[in-house]
FIKOLZA-1660 file (N, C-alpha, C; in steps of 0.1 Angstrom, whole numbers, plus 5000, padded with zeros to 4 digits):
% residues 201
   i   px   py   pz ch aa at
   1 9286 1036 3834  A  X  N
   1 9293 1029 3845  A  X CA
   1 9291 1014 3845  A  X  C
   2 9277 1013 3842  A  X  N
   2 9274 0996 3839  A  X CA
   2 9283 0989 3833  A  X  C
   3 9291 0995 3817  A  X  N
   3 9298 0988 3809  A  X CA
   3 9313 0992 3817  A  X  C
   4 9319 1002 3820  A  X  N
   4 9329 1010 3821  A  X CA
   4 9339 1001 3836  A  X  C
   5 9330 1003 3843  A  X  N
   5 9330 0999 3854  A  X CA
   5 9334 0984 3855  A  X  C
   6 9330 0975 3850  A  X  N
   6 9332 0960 3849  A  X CA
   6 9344 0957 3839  A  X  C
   7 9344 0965 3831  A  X  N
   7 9360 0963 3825  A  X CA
   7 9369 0967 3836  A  X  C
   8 9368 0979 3840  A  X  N
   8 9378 0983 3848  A  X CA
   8 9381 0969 3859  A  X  C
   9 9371 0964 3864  A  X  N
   9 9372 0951 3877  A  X CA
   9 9379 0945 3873  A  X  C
  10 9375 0938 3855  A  X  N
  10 9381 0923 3849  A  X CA
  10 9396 0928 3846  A  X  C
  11 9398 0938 3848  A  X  N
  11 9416 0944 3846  A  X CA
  11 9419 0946 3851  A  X  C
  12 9417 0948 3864  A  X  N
  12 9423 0946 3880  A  X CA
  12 9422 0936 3889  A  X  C
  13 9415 0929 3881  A  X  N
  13 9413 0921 3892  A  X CA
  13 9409 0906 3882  A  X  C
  14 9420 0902 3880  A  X  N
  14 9418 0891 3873  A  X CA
  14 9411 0878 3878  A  X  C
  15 9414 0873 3889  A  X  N
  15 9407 0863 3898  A  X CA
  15 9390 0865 3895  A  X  C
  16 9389 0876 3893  A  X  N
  16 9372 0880 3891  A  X CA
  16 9364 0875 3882  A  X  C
  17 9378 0881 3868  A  X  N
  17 9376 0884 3854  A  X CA
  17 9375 0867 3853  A  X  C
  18 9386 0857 3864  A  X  N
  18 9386 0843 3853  A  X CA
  18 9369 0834 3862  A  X  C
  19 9369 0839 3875  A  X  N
  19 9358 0837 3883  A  X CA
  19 9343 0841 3872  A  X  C
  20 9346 0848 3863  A  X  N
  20 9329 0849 3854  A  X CA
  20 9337 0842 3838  A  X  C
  21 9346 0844 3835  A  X  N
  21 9352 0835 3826  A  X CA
  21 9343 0824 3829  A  X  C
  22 9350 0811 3841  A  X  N
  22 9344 0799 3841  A  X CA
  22 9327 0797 3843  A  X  C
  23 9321 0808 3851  A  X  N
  23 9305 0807 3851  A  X CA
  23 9305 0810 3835  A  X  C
  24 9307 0815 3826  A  X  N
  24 9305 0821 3812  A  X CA
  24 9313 0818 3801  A  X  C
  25 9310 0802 3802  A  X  N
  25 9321 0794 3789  A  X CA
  25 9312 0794 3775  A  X  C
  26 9304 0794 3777  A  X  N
  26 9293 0796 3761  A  X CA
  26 9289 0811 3762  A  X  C
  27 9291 0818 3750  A  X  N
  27 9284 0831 3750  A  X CA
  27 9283 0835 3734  A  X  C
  28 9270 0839 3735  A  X  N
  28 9261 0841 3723  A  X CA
  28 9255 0857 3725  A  X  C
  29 9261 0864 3712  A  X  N
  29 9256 0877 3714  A  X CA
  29 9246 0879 3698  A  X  C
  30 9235 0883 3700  A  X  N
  30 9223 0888 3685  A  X CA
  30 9230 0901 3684  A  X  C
  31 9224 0907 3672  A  X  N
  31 9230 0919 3668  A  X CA
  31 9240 0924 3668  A  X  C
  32 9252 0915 3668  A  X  N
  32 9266 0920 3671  A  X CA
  32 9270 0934 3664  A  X  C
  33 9268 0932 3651  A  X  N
  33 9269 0947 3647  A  X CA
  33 9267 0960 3655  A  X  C
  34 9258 0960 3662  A  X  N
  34 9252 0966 3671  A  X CA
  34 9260 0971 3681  A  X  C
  35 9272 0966 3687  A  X  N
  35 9276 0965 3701  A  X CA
  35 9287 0978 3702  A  X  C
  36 9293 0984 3710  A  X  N
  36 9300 0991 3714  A  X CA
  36 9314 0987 3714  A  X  C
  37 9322 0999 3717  A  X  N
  37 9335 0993 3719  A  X CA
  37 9333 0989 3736  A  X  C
  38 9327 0994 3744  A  X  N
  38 9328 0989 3755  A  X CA
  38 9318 0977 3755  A  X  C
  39 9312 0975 3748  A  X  N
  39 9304 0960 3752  A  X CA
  39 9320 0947 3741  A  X  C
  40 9322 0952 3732  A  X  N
  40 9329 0945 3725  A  X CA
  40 9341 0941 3735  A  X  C
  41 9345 0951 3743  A  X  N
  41 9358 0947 3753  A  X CA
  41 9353 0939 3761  A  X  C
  42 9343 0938 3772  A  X  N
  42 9337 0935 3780  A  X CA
  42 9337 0917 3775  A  X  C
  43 9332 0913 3763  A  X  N
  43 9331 0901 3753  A  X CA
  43 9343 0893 3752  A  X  C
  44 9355 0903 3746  A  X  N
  44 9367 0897 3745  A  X CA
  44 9375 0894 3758  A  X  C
  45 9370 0898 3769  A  X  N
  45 9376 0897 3782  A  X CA
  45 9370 0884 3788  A  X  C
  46 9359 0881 3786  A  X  N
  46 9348 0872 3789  A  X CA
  46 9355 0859 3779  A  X  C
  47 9353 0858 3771  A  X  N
  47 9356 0850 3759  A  X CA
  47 9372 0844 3751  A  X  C
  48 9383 0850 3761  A  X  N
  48 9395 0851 3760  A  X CA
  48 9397 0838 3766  A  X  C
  49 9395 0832 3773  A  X  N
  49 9400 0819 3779  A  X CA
  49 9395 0809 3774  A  X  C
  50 9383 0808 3768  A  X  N
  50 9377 0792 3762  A  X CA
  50 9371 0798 3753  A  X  C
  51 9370 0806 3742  A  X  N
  51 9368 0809 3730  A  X CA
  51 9355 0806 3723  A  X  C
  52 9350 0802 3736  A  X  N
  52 9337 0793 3727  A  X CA
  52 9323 0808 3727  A  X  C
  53 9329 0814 3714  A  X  N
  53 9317 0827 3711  A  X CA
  53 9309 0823 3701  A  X  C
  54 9295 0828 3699  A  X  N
  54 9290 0829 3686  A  X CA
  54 9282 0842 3687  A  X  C
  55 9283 0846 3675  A  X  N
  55 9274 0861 3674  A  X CA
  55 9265 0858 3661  A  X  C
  56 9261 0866 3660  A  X  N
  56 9249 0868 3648  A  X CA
  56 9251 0881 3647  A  X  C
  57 9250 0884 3632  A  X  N
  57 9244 0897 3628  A  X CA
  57 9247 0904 3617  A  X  C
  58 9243 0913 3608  A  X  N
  58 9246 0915 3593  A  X CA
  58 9251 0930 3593  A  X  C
  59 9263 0936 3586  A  X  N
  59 9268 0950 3587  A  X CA
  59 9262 0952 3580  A  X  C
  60 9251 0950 3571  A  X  N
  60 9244 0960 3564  A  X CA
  60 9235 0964 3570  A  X  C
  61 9227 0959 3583  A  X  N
  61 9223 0965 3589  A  X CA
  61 9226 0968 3603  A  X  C
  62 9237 0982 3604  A  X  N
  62 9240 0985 3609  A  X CA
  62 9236 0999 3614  A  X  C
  63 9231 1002 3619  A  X  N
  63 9225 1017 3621  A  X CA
  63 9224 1026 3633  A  X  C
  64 9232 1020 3640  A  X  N
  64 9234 1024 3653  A  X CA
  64 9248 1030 3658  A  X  C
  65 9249 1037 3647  A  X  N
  65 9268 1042 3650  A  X CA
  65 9264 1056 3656  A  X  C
  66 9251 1058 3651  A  X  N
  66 9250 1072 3661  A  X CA
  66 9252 1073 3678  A  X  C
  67 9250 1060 3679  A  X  N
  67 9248 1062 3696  A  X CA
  67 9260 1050 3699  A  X  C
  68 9269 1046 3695  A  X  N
  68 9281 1043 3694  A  X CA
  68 9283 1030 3692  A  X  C
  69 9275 1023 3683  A  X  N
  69 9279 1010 3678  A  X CA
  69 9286 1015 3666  A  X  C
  70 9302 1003 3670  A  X  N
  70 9310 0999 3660  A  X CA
  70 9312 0987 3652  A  X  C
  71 9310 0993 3638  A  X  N
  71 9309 0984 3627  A  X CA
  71 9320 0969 3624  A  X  C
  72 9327 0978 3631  A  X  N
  72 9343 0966 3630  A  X CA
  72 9343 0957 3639  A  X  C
  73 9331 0959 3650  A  X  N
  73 9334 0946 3658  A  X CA
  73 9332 0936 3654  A  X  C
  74 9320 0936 3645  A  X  N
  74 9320 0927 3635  A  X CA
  74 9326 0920 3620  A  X  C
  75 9330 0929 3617  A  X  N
  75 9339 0930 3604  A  X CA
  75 9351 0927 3606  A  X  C
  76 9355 0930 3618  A  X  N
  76 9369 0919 3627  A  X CA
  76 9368 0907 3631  A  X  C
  77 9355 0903 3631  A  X  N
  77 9354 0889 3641  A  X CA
  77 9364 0880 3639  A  X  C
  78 9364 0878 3627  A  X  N
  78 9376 0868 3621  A  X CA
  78 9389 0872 3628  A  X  C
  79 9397 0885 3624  A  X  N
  79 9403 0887 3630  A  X CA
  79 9404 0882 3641  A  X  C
  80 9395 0887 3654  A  X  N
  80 9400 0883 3672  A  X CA
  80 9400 0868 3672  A  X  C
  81 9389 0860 3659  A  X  N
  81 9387 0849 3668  A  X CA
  81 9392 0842 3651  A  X  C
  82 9405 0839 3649  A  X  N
  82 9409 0832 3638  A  X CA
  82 9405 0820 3635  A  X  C
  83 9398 0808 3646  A  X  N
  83 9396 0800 3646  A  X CA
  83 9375 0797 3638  A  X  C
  84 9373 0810 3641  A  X  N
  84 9361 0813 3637  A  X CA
  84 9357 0808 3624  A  X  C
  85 9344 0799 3628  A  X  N
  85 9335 0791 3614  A  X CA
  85 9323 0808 3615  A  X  C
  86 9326 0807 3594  A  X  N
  86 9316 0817 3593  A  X CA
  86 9303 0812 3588  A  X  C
  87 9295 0816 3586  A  X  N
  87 9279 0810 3579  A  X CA
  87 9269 0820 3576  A  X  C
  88 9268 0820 3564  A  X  N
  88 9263 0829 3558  A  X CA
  88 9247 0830 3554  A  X  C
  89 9245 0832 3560  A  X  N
  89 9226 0833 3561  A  X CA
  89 9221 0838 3545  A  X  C
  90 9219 0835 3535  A  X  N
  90 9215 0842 3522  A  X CA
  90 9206 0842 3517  A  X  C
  91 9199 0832 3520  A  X  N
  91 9184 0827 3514  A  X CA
  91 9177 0834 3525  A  X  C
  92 9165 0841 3520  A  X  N
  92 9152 0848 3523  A  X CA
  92 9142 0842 3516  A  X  C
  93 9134 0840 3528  A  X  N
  93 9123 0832 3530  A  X CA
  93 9112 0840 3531  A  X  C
  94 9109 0854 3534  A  X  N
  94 9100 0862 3536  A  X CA
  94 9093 0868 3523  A  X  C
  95 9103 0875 3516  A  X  N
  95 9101 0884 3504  A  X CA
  95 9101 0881 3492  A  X  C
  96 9099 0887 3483  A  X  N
  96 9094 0882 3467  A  X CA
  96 9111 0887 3458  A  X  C
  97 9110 0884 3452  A  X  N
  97 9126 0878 3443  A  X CA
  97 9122 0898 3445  A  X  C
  98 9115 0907 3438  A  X  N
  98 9117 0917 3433  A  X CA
  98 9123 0924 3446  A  X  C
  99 9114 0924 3460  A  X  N
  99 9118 0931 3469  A  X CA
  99 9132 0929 3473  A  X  C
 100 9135 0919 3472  A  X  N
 100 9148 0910 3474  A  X CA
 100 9162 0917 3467  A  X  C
 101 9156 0920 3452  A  X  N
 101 9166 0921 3442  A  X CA
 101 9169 0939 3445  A  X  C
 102 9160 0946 3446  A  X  N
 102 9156 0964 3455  A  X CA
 102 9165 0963 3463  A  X  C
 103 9162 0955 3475  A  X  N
 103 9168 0958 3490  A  X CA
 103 9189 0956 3486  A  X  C
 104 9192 0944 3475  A  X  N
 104 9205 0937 3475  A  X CA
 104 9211 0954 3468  A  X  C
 105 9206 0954 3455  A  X  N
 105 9206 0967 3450  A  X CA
 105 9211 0979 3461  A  X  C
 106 9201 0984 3468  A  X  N
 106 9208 0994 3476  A  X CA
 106 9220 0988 3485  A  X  C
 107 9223 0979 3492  A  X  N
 107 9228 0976 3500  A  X CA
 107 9243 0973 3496  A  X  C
 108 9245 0968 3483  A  X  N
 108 9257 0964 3475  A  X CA
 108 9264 0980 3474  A  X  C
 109 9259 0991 3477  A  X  N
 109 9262 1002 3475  A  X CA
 109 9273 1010 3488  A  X  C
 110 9264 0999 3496  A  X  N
 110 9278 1003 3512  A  X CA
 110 9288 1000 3510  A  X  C
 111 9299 1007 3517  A  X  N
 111 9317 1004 3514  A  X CA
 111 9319 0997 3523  A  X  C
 112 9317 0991 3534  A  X  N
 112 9322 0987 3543  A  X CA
 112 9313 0974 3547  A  X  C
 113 9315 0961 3539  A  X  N
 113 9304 0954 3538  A  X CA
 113 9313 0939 3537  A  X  C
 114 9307 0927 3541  A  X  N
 114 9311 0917 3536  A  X CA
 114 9299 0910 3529  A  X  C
 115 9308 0908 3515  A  X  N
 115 9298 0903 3504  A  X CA
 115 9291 0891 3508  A  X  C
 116 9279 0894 3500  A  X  N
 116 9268 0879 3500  A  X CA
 116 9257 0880 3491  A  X  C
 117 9255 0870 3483  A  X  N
 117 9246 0871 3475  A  X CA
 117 9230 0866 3479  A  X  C
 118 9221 0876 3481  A  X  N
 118 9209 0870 3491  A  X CA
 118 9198 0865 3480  A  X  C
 119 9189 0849 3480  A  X  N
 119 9182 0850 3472  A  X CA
 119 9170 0839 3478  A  X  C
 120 9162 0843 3469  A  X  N
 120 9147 0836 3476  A  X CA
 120 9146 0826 3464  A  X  C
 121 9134 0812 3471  A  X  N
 121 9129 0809 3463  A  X CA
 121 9111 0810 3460  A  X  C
 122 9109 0821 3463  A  X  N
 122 9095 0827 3464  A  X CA
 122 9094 0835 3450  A  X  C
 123 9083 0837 3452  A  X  N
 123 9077 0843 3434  A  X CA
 123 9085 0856 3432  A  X  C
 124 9087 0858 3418  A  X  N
 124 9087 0877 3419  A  X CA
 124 9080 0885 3427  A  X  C
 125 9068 0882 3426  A  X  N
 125 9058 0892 3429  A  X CA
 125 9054 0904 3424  A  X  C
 126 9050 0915 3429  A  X  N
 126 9050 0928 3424  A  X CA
 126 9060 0937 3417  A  X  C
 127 9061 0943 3407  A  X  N
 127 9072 0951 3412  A  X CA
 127 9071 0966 3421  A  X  C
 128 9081 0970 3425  A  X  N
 128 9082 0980 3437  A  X CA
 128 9077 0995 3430  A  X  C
 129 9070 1001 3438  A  X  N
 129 9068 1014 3437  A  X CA
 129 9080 1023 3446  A  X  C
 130 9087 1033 3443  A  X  N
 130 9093 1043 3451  A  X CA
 130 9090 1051 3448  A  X  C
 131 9084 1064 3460  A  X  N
 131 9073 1076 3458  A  X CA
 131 9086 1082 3468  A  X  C
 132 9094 1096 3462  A  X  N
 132 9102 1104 3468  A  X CA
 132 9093 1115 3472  A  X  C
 133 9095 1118 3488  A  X  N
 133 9082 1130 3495  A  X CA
 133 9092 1138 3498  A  X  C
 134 9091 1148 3505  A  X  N
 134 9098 1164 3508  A  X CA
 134 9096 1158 3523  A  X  C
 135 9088 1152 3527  A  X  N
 135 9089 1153 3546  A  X CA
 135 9078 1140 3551  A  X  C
 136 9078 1139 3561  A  X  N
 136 9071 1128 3566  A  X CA
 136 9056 1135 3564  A  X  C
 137 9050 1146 3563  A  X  N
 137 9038 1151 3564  A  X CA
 137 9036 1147 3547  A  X  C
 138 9043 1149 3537  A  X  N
 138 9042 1146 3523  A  X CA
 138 9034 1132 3524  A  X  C
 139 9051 1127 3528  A  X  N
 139 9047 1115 3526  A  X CA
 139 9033 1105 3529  A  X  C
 140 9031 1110 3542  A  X  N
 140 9016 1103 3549  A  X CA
 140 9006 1110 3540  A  X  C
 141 9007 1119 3535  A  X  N
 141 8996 1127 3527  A  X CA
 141 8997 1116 3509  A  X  C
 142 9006 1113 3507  A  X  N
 142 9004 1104 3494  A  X CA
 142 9004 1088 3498  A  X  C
 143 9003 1085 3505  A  X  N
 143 8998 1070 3521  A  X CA
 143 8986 1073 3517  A  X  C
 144 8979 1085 3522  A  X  N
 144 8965 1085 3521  A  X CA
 144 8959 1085 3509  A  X  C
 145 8963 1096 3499  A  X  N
 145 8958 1094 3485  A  X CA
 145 8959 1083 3479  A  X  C
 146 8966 1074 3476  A  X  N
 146 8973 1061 3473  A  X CA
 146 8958 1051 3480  A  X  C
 147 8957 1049 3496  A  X  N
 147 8946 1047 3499  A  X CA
 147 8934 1049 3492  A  X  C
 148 8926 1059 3490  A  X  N
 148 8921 1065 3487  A  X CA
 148 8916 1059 3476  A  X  C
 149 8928 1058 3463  A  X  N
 149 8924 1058 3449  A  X CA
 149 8924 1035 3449  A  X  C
 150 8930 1034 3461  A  X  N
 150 8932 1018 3460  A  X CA
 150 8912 1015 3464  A  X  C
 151 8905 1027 3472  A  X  N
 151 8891 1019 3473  A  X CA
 151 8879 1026 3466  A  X  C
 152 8887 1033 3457  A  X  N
 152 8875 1038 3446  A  X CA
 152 8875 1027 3434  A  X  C
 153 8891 1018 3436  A  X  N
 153 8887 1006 3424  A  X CA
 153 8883 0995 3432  A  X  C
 154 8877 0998 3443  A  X  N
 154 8867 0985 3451  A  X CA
 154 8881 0975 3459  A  X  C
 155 8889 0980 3464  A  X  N
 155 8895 0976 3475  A  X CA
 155 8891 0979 3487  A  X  C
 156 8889 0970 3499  A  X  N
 156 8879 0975 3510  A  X CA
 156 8892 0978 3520  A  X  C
 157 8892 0991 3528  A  X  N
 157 8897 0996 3537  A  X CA
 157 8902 0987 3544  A  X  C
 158 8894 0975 3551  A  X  N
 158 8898 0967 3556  A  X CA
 158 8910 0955 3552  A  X  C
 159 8915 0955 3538  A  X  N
 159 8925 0947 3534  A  X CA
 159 8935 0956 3530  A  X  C
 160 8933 0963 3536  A  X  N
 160 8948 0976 3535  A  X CA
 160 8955 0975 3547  A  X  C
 161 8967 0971 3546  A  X  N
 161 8975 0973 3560  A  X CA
 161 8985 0983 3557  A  X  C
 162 8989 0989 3567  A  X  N
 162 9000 1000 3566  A  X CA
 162 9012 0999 3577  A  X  C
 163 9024 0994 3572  A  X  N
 163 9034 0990 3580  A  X CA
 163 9040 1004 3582  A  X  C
 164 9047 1007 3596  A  X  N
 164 9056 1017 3595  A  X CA
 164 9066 1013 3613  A  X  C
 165 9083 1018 3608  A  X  N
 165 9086 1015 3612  A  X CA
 165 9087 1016 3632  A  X  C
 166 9083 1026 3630  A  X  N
 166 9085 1031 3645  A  X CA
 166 9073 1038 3649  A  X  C
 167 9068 1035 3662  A  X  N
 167 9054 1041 3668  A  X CA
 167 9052 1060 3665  A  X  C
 168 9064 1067 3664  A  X  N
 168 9064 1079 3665  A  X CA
 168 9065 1086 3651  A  X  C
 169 9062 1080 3643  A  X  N
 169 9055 1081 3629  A  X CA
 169 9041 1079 3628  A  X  C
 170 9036 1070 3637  A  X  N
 170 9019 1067 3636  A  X CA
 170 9011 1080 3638  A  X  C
 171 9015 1093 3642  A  X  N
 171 9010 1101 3645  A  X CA
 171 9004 1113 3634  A  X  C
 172 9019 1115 3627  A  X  N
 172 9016 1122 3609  A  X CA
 172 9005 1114 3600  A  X  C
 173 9008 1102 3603  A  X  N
 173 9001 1090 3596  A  X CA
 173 8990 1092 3597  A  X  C
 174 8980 1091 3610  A  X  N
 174 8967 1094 3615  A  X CA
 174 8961 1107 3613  A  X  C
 175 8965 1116 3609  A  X  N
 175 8964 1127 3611  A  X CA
 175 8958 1127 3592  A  X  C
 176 8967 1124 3584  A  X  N
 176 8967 1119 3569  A  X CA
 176 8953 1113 3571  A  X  C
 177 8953 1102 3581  A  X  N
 177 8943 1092 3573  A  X CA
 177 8929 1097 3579  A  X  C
 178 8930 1108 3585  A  X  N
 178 8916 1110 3594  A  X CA
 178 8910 1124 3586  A  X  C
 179 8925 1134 3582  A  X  N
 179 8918 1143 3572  A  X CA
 179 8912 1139 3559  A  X  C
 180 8916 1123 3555  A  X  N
 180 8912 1118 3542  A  X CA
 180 8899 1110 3544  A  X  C
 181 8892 1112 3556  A  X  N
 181 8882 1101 3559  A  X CA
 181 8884 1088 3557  A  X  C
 182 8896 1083 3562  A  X  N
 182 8901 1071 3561  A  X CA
 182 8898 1061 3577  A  X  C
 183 8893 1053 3575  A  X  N
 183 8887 1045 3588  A  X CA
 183 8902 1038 3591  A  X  C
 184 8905 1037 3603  A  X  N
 184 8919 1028 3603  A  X CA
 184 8918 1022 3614  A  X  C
 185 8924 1011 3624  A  X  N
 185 8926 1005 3635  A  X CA
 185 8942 1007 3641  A  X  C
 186 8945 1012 3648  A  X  N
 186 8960 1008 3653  A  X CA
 186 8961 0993 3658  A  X  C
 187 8970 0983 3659  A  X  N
 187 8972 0972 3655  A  X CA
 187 8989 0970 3667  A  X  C
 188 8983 0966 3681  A  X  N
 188 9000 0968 3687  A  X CA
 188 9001 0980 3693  A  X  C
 189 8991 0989 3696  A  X  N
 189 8996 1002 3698  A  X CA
 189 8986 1011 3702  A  X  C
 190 8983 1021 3707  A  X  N
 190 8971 1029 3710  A  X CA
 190 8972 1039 3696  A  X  C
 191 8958 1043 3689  A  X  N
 191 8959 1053 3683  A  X CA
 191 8960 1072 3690  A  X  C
 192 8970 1075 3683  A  X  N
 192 8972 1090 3691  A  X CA
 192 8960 1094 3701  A  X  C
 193 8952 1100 3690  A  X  N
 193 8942 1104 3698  A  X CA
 193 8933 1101 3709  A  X  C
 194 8938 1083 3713  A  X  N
 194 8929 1080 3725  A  X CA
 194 8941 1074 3735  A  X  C
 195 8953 1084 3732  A  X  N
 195 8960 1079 3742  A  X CA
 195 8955 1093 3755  A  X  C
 196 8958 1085 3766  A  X  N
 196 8951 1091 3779  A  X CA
 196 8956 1104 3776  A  X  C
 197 8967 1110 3779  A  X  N
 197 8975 1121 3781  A  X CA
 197 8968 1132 3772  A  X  C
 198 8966 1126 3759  A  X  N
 198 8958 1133 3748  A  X CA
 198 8942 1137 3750  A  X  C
 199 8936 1127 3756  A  X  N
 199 8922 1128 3761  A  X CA
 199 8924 1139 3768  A  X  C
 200 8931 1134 3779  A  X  N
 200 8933 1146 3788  A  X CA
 200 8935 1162 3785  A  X  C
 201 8939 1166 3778  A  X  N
 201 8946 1175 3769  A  X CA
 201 8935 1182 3761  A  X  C
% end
């Protein structure tokens, strides 16, 4: 009703709709990709009288159509807003040419994409390992071994970091690194086991 509800006002009630129009002459939305058809309406109702929009955001990563972000809000932009300057963010500053050249690789493989060629001026670096697992228990279980065999050639536990993307994976993970006698720190986060509810338990 948050989103639903406010369209329905700015369409009945236009005096309203131009009353937050003029409080709302600059609007800037992150993750456009991201947005819904009711956040996307909500935008173009807002943004219809003085045009002055900017969004950000990349359809390749788009991942949220499960819960009902649509891909074309972005991939239209041009469309709603013809007058629209594009700018294309391509250079990566973060990653090594290799990771770089991996991630373009997969991603050139989506259909519904607007081209861009992304490139660094940072080293190659490594090249990439990809270890295919059967399940997230596999997986943390060769996380560990991998560990494992990285401090029997005299790497110290402590210059191992382990990124993962979401807290609700840290749990398989711990479980891996604790049957491997793997010392770890959580970093941002409580480890499972000394979360209260668990003590308690």
């Amino acid at each position: 009703d948050l989103l639903i509800k406010i369209i329905e006002l700015f369409k009945t009630h236009p005096d309203i709709l131009e009353m937050y129009q003029d409080k709302f002459r600059f609007i800037l939305i992150d993750e456009y990709q991201d947005t819904n058809y009711s956040q996307y309406t909500i935008t173009r109702l807002l943004a219809n009288r003085y045009k002055n929009i900017c969004v950000t955001g990349d359809p390749d990563q788009s991942i949220y159509g499960w819960r009902g972000a649509d891909i074309r809000n972005i991939m239209d932009f041009e469309k709603d807003y013809p007058d629209a300057r594009v700018v294309f963010l391509e250079q990566n500053y973060r990653s090594t040419k290799h990771i770089l050249h991996a991630a373009s690789s997969i991603i050139q493989q989506n259909k519904y994409r607007k081209q861009k060629l992304l490139w660094t001026e940072n080293v190659s670096g490594e090249k990439l390992t990809v270890i295919s697992c059967e399940n997230e228990h596999a997986e943390a279980d060769e996380i560990a071994k991998t560990i494992k065999e990285l401090a029997k050639e005299g790497v110290r536990y402590s210059d191992i970091a382990l990124f993962y993307r979401t807290n609700a994976q840290s749990r398989v993970l711990e479980i891996s690194l604790r049957n491997s006698g793997i010392p770890y720190t959580i970093i941002g986060g409580v480890e499972f086991y000394q979360r209260k509810e668990i003590k308690d338990v």
